[in-house]
C-alpha positions in Angstrom: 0.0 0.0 0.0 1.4 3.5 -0.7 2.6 5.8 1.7 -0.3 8.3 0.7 -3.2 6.1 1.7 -1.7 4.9 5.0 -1.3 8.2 6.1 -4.8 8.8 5.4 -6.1 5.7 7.0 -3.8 6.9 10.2 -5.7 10.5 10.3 -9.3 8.4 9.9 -9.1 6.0 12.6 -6.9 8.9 14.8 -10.2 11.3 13.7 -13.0 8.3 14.6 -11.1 7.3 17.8 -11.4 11.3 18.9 -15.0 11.6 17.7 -15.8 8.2 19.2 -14.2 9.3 22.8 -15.9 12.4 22.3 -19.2 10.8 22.1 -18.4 8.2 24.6 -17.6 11.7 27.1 -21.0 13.7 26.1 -22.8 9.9 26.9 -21.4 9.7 30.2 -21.4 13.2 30.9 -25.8 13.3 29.8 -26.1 10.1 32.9 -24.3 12.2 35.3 -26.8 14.4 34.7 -30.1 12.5 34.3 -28.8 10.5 37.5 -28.9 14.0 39.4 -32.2 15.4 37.9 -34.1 12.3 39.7 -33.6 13.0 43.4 -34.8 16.6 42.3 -38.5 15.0 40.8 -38.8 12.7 43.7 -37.9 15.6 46.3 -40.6 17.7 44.6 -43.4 15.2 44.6 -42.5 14.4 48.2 -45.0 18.3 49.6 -48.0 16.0 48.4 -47.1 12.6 50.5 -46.8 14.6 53.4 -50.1 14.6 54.9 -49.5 10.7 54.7 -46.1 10.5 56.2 -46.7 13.2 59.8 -44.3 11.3 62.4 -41.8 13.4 62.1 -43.4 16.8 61.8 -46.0 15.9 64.4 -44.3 15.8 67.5 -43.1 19.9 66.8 -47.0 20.3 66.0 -48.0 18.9 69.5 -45.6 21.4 71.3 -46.6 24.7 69.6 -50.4 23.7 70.9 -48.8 22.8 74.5 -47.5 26.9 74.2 -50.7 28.4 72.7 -53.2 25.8 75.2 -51.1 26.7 78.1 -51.6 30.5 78.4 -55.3 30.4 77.1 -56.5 28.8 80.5 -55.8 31.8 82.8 -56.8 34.4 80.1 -60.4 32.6 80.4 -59.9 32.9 84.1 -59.3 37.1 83.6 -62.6 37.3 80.8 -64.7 35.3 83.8 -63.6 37.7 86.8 -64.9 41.0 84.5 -67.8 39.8 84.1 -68.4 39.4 87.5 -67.2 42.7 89.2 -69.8 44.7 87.2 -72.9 42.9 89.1 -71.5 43.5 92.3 -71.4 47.2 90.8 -74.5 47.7 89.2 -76.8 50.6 90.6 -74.0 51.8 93.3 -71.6 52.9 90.4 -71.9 56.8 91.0 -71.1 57.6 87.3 -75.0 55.7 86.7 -77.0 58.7 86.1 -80.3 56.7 87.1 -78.8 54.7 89.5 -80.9 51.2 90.4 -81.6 51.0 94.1 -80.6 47.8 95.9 -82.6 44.9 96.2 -84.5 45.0 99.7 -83.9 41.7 101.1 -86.4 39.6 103.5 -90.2 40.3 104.3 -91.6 43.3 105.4 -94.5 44.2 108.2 -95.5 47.2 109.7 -98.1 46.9 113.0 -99.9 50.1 114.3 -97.9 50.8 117.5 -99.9 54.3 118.8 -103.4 56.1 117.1 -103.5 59.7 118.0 -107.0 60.7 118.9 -108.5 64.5 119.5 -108.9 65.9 116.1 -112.9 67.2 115.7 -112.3 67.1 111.9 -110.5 65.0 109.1 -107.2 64.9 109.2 -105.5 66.2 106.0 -101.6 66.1 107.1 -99.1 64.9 108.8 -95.4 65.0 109.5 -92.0 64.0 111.9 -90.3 66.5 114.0 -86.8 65.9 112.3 -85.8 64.3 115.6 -88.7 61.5 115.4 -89.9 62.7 118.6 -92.6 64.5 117.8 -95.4 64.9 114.7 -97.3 67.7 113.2 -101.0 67.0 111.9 -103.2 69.4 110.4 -107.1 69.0 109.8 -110.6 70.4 109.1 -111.4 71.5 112.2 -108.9 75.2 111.7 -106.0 73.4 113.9 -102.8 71.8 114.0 -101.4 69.1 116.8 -98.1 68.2 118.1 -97.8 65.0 119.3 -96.2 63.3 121.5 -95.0 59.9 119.7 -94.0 58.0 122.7 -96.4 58.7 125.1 -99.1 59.4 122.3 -100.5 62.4 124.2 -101.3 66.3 122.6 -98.8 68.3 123.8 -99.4 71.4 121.8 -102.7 72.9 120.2 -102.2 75.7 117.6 -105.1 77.9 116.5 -105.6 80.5 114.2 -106.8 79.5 111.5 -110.2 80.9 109.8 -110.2 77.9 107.5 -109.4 74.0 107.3 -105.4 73.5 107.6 -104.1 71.2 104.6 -100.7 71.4 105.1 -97.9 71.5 107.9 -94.0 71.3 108.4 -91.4 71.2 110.6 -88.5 73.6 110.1 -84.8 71.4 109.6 -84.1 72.1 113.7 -87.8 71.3 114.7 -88.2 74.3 117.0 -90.7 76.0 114.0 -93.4 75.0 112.1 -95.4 76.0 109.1 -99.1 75.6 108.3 -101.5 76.2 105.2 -105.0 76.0 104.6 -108.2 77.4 103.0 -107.7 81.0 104.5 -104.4 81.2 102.3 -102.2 82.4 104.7 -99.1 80.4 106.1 -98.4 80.7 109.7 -95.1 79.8 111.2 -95.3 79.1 114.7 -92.8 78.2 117.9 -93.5 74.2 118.5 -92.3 74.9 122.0 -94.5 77.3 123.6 -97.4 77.8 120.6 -96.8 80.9 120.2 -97.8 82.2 116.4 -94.3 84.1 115.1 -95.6 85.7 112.1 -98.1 85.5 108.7 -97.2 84.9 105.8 -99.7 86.4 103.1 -100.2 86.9 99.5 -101.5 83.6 98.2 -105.0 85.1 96.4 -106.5 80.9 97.7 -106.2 78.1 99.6 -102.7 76.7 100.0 -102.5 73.2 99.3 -98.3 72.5 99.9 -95.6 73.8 102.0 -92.2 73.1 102.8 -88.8 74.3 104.5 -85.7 75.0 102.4 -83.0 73.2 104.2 -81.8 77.1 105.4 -84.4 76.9 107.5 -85.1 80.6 106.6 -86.9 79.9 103.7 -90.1 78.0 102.4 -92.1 77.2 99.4 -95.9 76.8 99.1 -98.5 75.7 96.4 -102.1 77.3 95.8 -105.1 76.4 94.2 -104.0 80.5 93.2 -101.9 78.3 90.2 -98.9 79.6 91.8 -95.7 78.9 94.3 -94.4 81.3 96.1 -90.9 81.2 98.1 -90.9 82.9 101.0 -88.2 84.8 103.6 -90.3 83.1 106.7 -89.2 85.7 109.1 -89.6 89.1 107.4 -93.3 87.2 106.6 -92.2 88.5 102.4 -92.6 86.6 99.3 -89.0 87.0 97.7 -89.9 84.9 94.2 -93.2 83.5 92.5 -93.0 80.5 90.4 -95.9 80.6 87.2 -96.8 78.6 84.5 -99.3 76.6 86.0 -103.2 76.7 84.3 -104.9 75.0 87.3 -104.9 74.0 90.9 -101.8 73.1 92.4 -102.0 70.4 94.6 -98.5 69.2 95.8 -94.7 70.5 96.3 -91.6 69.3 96.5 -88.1 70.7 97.5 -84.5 69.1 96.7 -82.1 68.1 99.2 -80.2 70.4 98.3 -82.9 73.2 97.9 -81.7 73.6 94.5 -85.2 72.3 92.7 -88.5 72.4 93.4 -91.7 69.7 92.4 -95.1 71.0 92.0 -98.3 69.2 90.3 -102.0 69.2 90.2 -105.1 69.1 88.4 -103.4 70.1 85.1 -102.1 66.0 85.0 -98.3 67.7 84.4 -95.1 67.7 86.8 -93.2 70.9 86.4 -89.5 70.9 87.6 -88.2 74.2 89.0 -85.0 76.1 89.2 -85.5 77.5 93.0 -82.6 80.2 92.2 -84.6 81.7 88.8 -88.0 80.6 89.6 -88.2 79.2 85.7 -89.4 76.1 85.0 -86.4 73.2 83.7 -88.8 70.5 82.7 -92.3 69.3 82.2 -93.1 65.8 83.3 -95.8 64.2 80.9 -97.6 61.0 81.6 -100.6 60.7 84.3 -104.1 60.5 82.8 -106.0 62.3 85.7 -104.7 65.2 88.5 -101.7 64.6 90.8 -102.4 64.2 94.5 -98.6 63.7 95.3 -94.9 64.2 94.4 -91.4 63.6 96.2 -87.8 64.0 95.6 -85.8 61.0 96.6 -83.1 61.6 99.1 -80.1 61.1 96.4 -82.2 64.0 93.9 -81.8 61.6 91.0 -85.6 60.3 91.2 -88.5 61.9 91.3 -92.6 59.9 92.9 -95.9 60.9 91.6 -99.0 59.9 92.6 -102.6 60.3 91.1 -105.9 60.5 90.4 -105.0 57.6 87.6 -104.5 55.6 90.7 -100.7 54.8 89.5 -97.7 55.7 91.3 -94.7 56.9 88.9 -91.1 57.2 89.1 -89.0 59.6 87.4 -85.4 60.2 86.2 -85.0 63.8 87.6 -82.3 64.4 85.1 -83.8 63.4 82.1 -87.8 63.7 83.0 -88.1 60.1 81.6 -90.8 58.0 82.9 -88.8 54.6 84.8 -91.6 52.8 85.9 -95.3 52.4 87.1 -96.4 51.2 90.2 -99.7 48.9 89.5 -102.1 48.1 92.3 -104.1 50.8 93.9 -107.7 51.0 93.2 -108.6 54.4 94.3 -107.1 57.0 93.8 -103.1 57.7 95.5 -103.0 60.7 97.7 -99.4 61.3 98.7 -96.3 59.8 98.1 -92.9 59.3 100.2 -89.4 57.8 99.1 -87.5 56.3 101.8 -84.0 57.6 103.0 -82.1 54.7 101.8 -83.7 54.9 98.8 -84.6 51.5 98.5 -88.4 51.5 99.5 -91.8 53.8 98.2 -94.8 54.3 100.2 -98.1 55.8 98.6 -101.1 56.4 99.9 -105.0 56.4 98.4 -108.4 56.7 99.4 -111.7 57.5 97.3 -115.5 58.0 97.1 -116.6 55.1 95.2 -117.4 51.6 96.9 -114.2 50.3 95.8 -112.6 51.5 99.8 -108.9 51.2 98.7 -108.1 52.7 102.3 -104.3 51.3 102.4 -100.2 53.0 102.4 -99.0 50.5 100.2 -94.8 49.8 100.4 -93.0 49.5 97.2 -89.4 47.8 96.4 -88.0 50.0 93.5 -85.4 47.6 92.3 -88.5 45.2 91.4 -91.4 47.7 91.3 -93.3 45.2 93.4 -95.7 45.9 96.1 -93.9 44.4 98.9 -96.4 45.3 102.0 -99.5 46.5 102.6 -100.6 48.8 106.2 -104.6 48.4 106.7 -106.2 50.1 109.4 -107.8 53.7 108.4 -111.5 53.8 108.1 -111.0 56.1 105.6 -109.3 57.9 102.6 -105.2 58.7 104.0 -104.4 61.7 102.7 -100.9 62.3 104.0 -98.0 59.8 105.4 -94.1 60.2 105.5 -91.4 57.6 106.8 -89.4 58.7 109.5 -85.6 59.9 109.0 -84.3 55.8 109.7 -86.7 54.7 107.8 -88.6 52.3 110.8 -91.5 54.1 111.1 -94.5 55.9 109.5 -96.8 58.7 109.8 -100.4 58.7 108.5 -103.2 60.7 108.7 -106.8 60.1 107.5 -110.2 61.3 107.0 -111.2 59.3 109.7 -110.2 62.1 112.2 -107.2 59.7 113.6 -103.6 59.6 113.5 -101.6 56.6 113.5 -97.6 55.2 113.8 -96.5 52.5 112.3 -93.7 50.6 113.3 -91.3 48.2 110.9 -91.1 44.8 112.1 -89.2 41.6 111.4 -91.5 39.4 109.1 -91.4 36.6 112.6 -92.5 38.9 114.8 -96.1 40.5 112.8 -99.3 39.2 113.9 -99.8 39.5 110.1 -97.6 36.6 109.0 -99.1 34.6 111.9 -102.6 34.9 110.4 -103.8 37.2 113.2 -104.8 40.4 110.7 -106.3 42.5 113.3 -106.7 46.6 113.6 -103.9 48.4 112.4 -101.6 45.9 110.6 -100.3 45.1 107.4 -100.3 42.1 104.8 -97.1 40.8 103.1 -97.1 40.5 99.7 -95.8 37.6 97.9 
């Protein structure tokens, strides 16, 4: 073979041995690769297996919940406690603007302890010396009593009166009082000796309201005139008259603080006074027939009424919203009374019809529930008051009598021992 070809053949196979080791190279270097791709797909398919494959990833799981269940417990404990604080709170907070009086707990009875006898007409009004020693009543016969409420005798006869007396008060140190009546005049008089001090005049009728302003220098009356007038009691001068009235006035009612004044009538409407100006704050709407009765309570924040509608009402003072009624009368309510804790109502009634509702009926006002029931009068009660601690009341009646009533333990009244007798009242269930 010539030189020529061999060299050619040595190039070829040199050429198919390089191409062939180049091949062989990309080969092997392509498995390396593939080889390496695999883990990659499997590792990828692996996030769907692993809701079949949790031991290891549930034991970290189980710990976190341990952390989060751990601290939950006493923040239930903390959500349970302040829900509890606010019941022990609620009507005491003194941010409540119509604060809800305290639940009055046990029975209540009240037995006639002493009737006061010598009036020769009916008895219109009543009311406690400031030290509960004494009482005030005023009647038709022209003249008002003291009394003596622990012996039950008269210890003091005022007269001067040309016509029946329909209202009386103490003054705040009980050495004073005031009386009213169908003469319209207002006489102050020294409880000690009887002696008449001075005359008040300017009412045009019959006065149907008085009362002190805690000064003890100054009072406030109602007429059937459709006026109140406040009074300097020792120069005997009116120093401010109170109008907007367009009938009779029947009732009035000072603030503890002297601040406000109540007055009502036959024109079905509460008016709310500014004592300072003499204009009139608020109207109170809500009684279908004339008003017999209104009171501050104790705290000023609630206002009583009594009617002709024979329904008692209470009243936020602030807002003139009606809170509640107080069912259960059937005659009409004369007067009305708060107590000084605030806790209990009293109202009176008495009528001309057959019906003979002749009771002072007792009222819880954190239930609105008639709670007792004092029986005794013969005869419409036109005035009663509780006594400064709240274990006693006044009445008076048409029946020409006076009577006190003391608060007893629900063991100790006849009443809950079945033995109903003159002078005692019925618990109510």
């Amino acid at each position: 073979m010539p030189l020529q070809k061999r060299s050619w053949l040595l190039w070829g196979s040199a050429a198919f041995l390089l191409l062939g080791g180049g091949v062989f190279a990309l080969l092997i270097w392509n498995g390396l690769f593939d080889e390496s791709a695999a883990p990659k797909q499997v590792a990828e398919g692996k996030p769907n297996q692993k809701p079949e494959s949790p031991p290891a990833r549930n034991k970290p799981a189980e710990k976190s919940r341990k952390k989060i269940v751990k601290p939950a417990s006493p923040s239930r404990k903390k959500i349970t406690n302040t829900t509890k604080s606010p019941r022990k709170r609620s009507g005491n907070t003194p941010g409540n603007t119509t604060p809800k009086p305290p639940v009055v707990e046990g029975k209540l009875a009240f037995e006639t302890i002493r009737e006061f006898k010598g009036h020769q007409g009916e008895v219109t009004c009543v009311a406690f010396s400031p030290n509960g020693k004494y009482a005030l009543s005023g009647s038709y016969d022209k003249t008002v009593r003291v009394w003596n409420l622990d012996t039950g005798k008269q210890v003091r006869l005022f007269k001067g009166h040309t016509g029946w007396v329909t209202c009386v008060a103490f003054s705040p140190d009980g050495k004073r009082a005031l009386s009213g009546g169908g003469d319209g005049v207002l006489r102050l008089w020294e409880v000690a000796t009887g002696t008449l001090l001075n005359k008040l005049e300017g009412h045009a009728q019959s006065i149907s309201g008085v009362v002190f302003a805690r000064d003890g220098k100054h009072a406030l009356s109602c007429s059937w005139d459709q006026s109140l007038r406040y009074w300097d009691v020792d120069a005997g001068k009116e120093v401010r008259r109170f109008e907007g009235h367009t009938n009779v006035v029947n009732c009035v009612a000072l603030s503890a603080d002297g601040r406000r004044a109540l007055s009502a009538g036959w024109g079905k409407t509460i008016r709310l006074w500014d004592v300072d100006t003499g204009s009139t704050q608020r109207i109170l709407e809500g009684h279908k027939d004339m008003i017999n009765g209104v009171a501050f309570s104790p705290t000023g924040r609630q206002i009583l009424s009594g009617s002709q509608d024979k329904t008692v009402r209470v009243w936020d003072a602030e807002t003139g919203k009606e809170l509640a009624q107080l069912i259960g009368h059937t005659e009409a309510v004369r007067c009305v009374a708060f107590s000084p804790d605030c806790r209990l109502a009293l109202s009176s009634s008495g009528g001309a019809s057959g019906d003979k509702d002749r009771t002072i009926r007792i009222w819880n006002l954190s239930t609105g529930k008639e709670v007792c029931r004092l029986e005794g009068h013969t005869d419409q009660i036109w005035s009663a008051a509780f006594s400064r601690d709240g274990r006693r009341i006044l009445s008076g009646s048409l029946d020409r009598t006076v009577r006190l009533w003391r608060r007893q333990t629900a063991e100790l009244s006849r009443a809950q021992r079945g033995g109903l007798g003159s002078g005692t009242s019925r618990l109510q269930k």
